[in-house]
N, C-alpha and C positions, 0 to 999 in steps of 0.2 A: 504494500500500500504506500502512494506518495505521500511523505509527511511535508514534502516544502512546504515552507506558507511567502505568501506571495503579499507583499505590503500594499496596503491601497494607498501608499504615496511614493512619489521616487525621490522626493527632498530625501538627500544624505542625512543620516543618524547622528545626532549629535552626541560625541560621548566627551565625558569630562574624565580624564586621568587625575587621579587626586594623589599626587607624591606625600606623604604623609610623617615623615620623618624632619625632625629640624634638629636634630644632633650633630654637635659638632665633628667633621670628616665624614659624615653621614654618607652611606652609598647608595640611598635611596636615590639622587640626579642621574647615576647610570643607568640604575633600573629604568627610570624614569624614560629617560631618553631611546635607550631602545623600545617601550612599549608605543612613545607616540611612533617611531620610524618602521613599527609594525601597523599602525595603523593609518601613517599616510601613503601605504601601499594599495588600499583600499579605496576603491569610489563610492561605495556605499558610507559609508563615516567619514567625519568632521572631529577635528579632535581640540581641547583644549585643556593643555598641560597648568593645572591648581598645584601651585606648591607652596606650603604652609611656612616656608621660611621666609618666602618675597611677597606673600600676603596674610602677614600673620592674623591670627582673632583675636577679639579680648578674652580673659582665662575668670573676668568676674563677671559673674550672671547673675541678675536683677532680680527683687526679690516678687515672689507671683506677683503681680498687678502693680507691682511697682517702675518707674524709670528705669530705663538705660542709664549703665554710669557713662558717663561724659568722653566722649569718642566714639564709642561703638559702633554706632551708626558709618560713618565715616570707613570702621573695618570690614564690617558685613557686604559694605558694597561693593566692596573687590573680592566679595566670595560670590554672595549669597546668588546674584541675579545670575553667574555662568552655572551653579548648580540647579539653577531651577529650570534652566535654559536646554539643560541636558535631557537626553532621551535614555541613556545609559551611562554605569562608571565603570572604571577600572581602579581601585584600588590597589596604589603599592604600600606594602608593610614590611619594615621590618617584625623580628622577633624580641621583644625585651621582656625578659623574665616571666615566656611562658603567653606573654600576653602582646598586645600592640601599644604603641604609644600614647601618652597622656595627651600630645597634639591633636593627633588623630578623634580620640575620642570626643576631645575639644571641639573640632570640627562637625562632629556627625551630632555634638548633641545642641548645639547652636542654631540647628537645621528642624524641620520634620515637612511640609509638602515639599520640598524640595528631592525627599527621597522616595515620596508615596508612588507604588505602582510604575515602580520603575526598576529593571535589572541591574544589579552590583554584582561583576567579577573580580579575582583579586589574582596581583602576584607578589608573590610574597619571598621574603628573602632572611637569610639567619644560618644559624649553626648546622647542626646535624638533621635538624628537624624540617630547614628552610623554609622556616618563618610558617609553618603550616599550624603550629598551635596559635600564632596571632590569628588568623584565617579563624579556625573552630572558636575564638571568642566572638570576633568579630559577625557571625551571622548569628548570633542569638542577640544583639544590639538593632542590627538592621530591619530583622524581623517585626522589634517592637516600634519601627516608624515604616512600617509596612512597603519594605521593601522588597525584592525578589533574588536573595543569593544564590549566583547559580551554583553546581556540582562544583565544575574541573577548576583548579589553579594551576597558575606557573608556578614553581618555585625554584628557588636557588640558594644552593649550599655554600658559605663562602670561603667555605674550606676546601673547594674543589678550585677555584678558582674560574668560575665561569666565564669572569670577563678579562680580554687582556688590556694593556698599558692604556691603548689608544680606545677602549672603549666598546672591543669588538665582541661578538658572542662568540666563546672556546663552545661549548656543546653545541650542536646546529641541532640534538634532538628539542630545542628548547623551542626553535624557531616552526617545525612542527605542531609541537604543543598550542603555542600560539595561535596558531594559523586555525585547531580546530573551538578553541576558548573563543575567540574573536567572531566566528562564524556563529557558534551560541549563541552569544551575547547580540549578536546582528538581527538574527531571530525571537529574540525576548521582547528586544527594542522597539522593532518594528511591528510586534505585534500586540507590546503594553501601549506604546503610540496613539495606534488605531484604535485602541479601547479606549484611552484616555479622550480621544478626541469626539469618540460616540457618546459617551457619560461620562462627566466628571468622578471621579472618583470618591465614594460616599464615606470614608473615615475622615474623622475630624484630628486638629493639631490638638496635641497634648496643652 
């Protein structure tokens, strides 16, 4: 049986790469950079590279029904409007102790339509585990602003040394990987899209 699904628009998919590390020597920009150069080989998706060091958020959140402290505003808008703009993500994570970073979480809890009914893939990067226990935390987060985590990641071992000097991918099985995560994710996209576009999406923000 054909499962294609065939999108009732041909506007390219907009997905937002969310680099999500801001530690110092951080390796999250490599990663980074080869996920958008996997995805501007693509005519179906549009990409825009979020990264939490060159647009940081505030880390103090308002008390219920109370003001913004003073700036915020000003931070959110060099997030908020290209995540809401997105059709799908990709998030990169490191591994830090078991979990993903304090930035990161920063980010995703700053948000909620922003992620509603909409697909999140991840690749993820770390020790021996390559960054796949940040991944297992991260989709019971997503879930609760109704998100859509898919199955497959990428990850990478940084003990292998995946990448070399100049930047390049040592494993090409990784660029495979890629090629079928991307294709998911093209499918989720385009077909949370079309829903969104038929009925807005009936959960309310926290």
């Amino acid at each position: 049986m054909d499962t294609t699904y065939t999108q009732t628009s041909t506007d390219p998919l907009r997905i937002a790469v969310l680099n999500g590390s801001t530690r110092e020597g951080r390796f999250g920009p490599m990663v980074a950079r080869w996920v958008m150069s996997r995805l501007a080989e693509r005519d179906d998706m549009d990409a825009d590279l979020v990264d939490l060091v060159e647009t940081p958020l505030p880390t103090v959140f308002p008390a219920f029904g109370g003001p913004a402290p003073e700036g915020t505003a000003e931070l959110l808008a060099a997030v908020s409007p290209r995540l809401a703009a997105a059709d799908g993500f990709v998030i990169v994570t490191p591994e830090y102790n078991r979990s993903f970073p304090a930035s990161l979480k920063n980010a995703i809890d700053w948000h909620h339509r922003e992620w509603q009914a909409k697909p999140v893939t991840f690749v993820s990067y770390g020790g021996r585990s390559g960054g796949l226990r940040a991944v297992e935390q991260l989709r019971p987060v997503l879930a609760e602003l109704d998100a859509a985590t898919l199955r497959d990641t990428v990850s990478f071992q940084l003990s292998d040394g995946p990448f070399d000097a100049e930047g390049r991918l040592v494993d090409r099985r990784a660029e495979a990987a890629a090629k079928s995560q991307l294709d998911q994710l093209a499918w989720w996209a385009g077909a949370l899209r079309d829903a969104r576009r038929a009925a807005p999406y009936a959960a309310t923000a926290a």
